[in-house]
C-alpha positions in Angstrom: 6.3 -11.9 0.3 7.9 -8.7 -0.6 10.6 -7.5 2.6 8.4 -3.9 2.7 5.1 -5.2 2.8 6.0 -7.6 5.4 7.0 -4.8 7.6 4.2 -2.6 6.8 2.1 -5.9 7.6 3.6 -6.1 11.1 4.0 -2.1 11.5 -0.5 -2.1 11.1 -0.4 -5.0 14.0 -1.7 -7.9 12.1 0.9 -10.0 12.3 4.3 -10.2 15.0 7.4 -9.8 13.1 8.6 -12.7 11.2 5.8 -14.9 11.3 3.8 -14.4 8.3 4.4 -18.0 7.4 2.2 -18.8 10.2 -0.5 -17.3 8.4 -2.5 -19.9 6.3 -2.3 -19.7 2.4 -5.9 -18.0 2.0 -4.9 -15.2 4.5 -1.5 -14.5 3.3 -3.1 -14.6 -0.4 -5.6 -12.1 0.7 -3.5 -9.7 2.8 -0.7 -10.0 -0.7 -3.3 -8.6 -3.3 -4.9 -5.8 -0.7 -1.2 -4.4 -1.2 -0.9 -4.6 -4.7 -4.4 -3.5 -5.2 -3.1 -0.5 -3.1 -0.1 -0.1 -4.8 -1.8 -0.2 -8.1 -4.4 2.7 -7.1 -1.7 5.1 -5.9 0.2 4.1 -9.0 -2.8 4.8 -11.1 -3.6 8.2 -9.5 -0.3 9.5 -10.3 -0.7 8.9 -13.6 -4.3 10.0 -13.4 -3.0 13.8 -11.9 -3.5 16.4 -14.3 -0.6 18.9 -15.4 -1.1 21.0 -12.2 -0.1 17.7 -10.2 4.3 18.1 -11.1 5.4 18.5 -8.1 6.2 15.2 -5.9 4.5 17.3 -2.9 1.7 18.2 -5.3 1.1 14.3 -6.3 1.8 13.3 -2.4 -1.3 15.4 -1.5 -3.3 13.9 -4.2 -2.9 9.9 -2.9 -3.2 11.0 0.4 -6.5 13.1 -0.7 -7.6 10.2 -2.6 -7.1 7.7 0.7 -8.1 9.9 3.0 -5.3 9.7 5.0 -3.6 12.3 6.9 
């Protein structure tokens, strides 16, 4: 598994630091392709942003927009 995403794995609480191999193959397959499904939709909506979206704060507003995060 990618370094970052296990960090962000155990920075959201569902796993301890360092123990994603304790996870079984089905789980750690799962929680692998939710990242890159989320990776691929922010990826996707930058290249979606129309010419008003240049601006890396511009485009930063727009994934967070499209998430709904805050």
């Amino acid at each position: 598994m990618n370094e970052q995403f296990e960090n962000l794995l155990y920075e959201s609480g569902l796993t301890a630091q360092g123990c994603w191999e304790d996870l079984d193959s089905y789980a750690q397959h799962a929680i692998e392709k939710f990242a890159k499904l989320i990776v691929k939709e922010c990826i996707d909506t930058v290249l979606d942003c129309s010419v008003e979206y240049t601006t890396r704060p511009q485009v930063a507003i727009e994934i967070k927009e499209h998430f709904g995060v805050e």
